[in-house]
N, C-alpha and C positions, 0 to 999 in steps of 0.2 A: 392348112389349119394350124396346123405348129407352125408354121412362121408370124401367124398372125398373134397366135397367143405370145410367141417367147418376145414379143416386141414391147412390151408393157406388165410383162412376168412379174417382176420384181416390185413395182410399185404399185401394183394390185395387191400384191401381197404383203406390201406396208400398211396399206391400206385396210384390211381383214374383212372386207363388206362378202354380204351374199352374195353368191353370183352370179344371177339372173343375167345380166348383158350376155356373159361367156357362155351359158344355159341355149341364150338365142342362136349365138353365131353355130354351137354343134347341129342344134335342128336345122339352121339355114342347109348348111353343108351334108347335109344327108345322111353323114354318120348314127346318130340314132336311133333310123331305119332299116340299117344295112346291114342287120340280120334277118329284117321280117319279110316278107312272101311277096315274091314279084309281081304278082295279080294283085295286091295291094297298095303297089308301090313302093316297095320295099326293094333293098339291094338282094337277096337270095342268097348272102353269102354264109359262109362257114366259119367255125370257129378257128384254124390257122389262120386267115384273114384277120377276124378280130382281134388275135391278138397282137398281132403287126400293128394293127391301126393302135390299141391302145400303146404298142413302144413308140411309136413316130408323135402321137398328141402329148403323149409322158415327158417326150425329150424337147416340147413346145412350152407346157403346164405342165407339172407332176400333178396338181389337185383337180385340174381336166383330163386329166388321164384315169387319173382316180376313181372320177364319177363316173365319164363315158364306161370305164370297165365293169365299173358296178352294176351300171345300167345292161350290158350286156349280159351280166350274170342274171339279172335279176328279171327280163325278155325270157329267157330260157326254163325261169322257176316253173312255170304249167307244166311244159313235159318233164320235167325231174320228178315232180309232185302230184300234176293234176291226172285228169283222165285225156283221154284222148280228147271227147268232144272242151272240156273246158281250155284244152291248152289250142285248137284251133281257133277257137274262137276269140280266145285273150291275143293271139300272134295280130286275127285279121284288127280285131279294134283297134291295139296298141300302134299297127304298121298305119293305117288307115289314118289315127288320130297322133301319130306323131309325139304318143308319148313318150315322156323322158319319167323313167323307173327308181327309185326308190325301196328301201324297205328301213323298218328299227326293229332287230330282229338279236340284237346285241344277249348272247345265252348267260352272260357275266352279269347280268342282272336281276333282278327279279322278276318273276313272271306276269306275265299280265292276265288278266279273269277275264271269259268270252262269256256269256251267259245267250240264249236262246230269245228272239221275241219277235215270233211270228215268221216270216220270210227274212228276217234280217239276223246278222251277229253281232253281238254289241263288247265293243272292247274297250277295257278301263285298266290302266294303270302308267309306268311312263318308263322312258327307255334315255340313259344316258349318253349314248352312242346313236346319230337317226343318220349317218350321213348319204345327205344331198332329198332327207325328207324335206327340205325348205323352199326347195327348188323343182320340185318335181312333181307329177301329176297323176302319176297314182304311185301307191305305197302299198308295200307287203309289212301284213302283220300278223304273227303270231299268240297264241294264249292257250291257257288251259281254263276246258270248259265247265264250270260247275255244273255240278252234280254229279259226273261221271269221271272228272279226270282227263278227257282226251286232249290230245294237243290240237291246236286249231290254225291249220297256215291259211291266211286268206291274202286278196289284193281289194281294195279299194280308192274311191275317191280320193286324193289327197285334198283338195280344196273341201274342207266341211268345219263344223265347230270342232267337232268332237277331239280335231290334230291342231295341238298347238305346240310348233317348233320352239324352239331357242335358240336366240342368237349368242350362245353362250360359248364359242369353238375360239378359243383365243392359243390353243398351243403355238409351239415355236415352228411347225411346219406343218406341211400341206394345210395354210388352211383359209386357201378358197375352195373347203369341201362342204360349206355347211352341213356338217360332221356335231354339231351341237345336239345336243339332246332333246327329247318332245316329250309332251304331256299329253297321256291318250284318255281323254273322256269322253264315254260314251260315242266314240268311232264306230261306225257303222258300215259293214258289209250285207252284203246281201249272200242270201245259203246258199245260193250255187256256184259264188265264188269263193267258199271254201274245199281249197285243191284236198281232189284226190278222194275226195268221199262221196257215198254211193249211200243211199239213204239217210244220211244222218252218221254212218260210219265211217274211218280213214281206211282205207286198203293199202296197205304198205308193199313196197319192190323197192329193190335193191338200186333200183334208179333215183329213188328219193336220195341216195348216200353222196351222187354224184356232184352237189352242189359246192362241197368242199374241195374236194380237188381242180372242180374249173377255176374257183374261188383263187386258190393259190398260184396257180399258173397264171393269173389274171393279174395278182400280185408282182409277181416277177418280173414281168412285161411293163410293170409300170415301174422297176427298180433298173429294168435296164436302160428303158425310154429317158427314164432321170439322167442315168450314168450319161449317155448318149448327147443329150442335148447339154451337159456338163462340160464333156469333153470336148464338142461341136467351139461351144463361146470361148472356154479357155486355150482352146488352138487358133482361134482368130483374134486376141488377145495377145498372144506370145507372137505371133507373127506382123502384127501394126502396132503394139504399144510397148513390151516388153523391153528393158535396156538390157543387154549382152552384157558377161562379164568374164573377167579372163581375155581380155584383150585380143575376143572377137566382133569384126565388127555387126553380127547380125546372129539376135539367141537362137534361128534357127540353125545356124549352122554349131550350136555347143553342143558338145558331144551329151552329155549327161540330160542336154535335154531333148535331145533326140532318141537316146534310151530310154526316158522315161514317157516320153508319147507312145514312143513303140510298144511300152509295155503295158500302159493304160489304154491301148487298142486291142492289143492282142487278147486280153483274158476277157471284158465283155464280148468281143467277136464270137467266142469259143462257146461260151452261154446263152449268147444267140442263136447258135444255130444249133445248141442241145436245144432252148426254148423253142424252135421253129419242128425240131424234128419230135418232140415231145406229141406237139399241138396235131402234128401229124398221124402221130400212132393213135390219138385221140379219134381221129375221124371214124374210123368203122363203131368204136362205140357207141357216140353222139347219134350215129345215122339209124340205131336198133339200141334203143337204153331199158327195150323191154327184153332182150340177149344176155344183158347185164346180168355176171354170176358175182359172186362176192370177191373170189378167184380174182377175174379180170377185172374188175373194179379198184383191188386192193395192190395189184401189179403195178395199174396207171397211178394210182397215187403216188408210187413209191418212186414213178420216172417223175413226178412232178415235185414231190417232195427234193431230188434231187435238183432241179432246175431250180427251184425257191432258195435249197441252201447256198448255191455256188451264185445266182442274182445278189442274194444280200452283200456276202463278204465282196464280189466283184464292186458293187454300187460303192457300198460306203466305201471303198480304198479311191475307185474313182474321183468320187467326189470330196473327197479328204486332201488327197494328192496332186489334185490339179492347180494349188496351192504352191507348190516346190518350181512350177514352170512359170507360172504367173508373177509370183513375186510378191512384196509386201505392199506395194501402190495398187494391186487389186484387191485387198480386201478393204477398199473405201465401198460403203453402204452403195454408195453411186453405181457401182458396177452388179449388185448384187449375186455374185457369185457364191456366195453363203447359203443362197435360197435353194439349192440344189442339195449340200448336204442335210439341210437343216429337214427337206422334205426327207430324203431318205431313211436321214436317223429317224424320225417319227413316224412312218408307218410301217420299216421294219421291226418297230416293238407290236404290231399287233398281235402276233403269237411268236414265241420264243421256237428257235430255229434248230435250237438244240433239241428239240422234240423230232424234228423233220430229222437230223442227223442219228438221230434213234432209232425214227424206223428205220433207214436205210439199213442201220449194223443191224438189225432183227432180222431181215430179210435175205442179207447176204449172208449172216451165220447162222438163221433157226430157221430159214424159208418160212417166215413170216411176215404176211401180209399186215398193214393196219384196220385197228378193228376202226368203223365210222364213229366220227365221233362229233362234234361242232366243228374243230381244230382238224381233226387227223382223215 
């Protein structure tokens, strides 16, 4: 699947259209499935799995990697949120029906108003941030309910009046995310697919907290897969087109840039396999998230928080760097090697890193944990 993306990467992303074709080829390939229930057709896998898969599509597409990761998080929302019966049930449809997940869910906004009518939820207002609502078949949407104030996470239809996307994602990277904005009028769910509530109430666990940390580890994964697939073009580049200088006849054999491979291999490697062993400690929670104390919740945050910080600086130095071995004849548009920082610099501004660098000093000098929070 990354070979087939990284082969028209760059001119897709001249391009900036939605990305429905790319949308097909991951459901063709069974990626989209392959967390949901073997008796469904689904792969059965776990989340170290997925996060592999999302570094290897990352280092193909970074804004395919993007979405297939989001989509992963966003498979898993019932058990963080719902009840037991609504998250088996959302796994068998979603696995069944092949769908590709969604949500506008962006907290840096304003909130959107749910109002009550009859067996349905009706949501009105609009979200600046939808990515990959444009493309996707159902969507998770949040609001507060009048009359009472509760919060309300539901999933529904993405195909209705009520969702109207924007093709409005024009930043300088990742962006065949359709990542634009949506206008939510009178969207409509139905009451038993708002997670987590038991007559009309939300029942809150500490499993609901868990959506941000897989969220960030998912991130990562998709800063290394960039770095990766960075590194991948710009070493076969230097090795078929690169002229030597210093009066060698062949740049792989120049010292300094045999140093400097070496060492733009060495530190993502090294974050790799914190990232791999991270996702690992991950598993006994994932597999009991009703075990989940605040304790071990705010532990794993604080191993994934560190994986996000040491992913970012790794990526962008990657991707910055691989410039020094390439040369001035590959930054012609033609080659599109730009497209790789250009994605990383833009979605590691989604939350400032230096926050994740805070908890870490909190916990190694106050033995503190992060309290939950959208970000933390």
């Amino acid at each position: 699947m990354a070979e087939e993306l990284a082969t028209d990467a760059a001119e897709r992303d001249r391009a900036n259209r939605v990305p429905h074709a790319e949308l097909a080829l991951l459901k063709d390939s069974g990626l989209v499935t392959m967390l949901g229930p073997v008796e469904q057709g689904g792969g059965g896998q776990e989340w170290p799995t997925a996060h592999r898969v999302i570094r290897e599509v990352s280092a193909g597409d970074g804004s395919l990697g993007q979405l297939l990761g989001y989509h992963y998080v966003w498979f898993w929302t019932p058990r963080m949120y719902g009840t037991r019966e609504q998250a088996d049930r959302f796994e068998r449809e979603a696995t069944r029906g092949g769908w590709f997940l969604a949500g506008a869910l962006n907290p840096r906004d304003s909130e959107v108003s749910v109002r009550d009518d009859g067996d349905e939820l009706v949501f009105v207002g609009k979200k600046t941030f939808a990515t990959g609502v444009a493309v996707s078949d159902r969507c998770f949407l949040e609001g507060v309910r009048e009359g009472d104030g509760a919060h309300v996470l539901a999933v529904l239809p993405t195909d209705q009046p009520g969702l109207v996307p924007h093709d409005d994602w024009d930043n300088m990277g990742q962006r065949l995310t359709a990542s634009g904005g949506v206008t939510i009028n009178e969207a409509r769910a139905r009451r038993d697919d708002a997670l987590g509530h038991v007559d009309g109430v939300f029942r809150p666990h500490v499993r609901n907290t868990m959506d941000v940390p897989t969220n960030q580890l998912a991130f990562a994964n998709l800063y290394l897969g960039i770095a990766k697939g960075a590194l991948a073009r710009a070493a076969e580049y230097t090795r078929s087109r690169k002229r030597a200088w210093g009066g060698y006849a062949r740049t792989v054999d120049e010292p300094h840039v045999l140093d400097l491979y070496g060492d733009l291999t060495a530190k993502p490697w090294a974050v790799e396999a914190l990232a791999d062993q991270v996702a690992e400690e991950g598993l006994p929670l994932y597999r009991d998230l009703d075990a989940l104390t605040e304790r071990t919740r705010g532990e794993y945050a604080v191993r994934v928080a560190a994986v996000k910080a040491r992913a970012t600086d790794v990526s962008l130095e990657v991707t910055n760097r691989i410039f020094e071995a390439t040369g001035a004849r590959s930054t012609a548009t033609s080659f599109g090697f730009d497209l790789f920082w250009r994605n990383v610099r833009t979605h590691t501004l989604h939350d400032p890193v230096a926050y994740k660098r805070r908890e870490l000093g909190a916990f190694v000098l106050r033995d503190e944990v992060p309290q939950p929070s959208p970000y933390s």
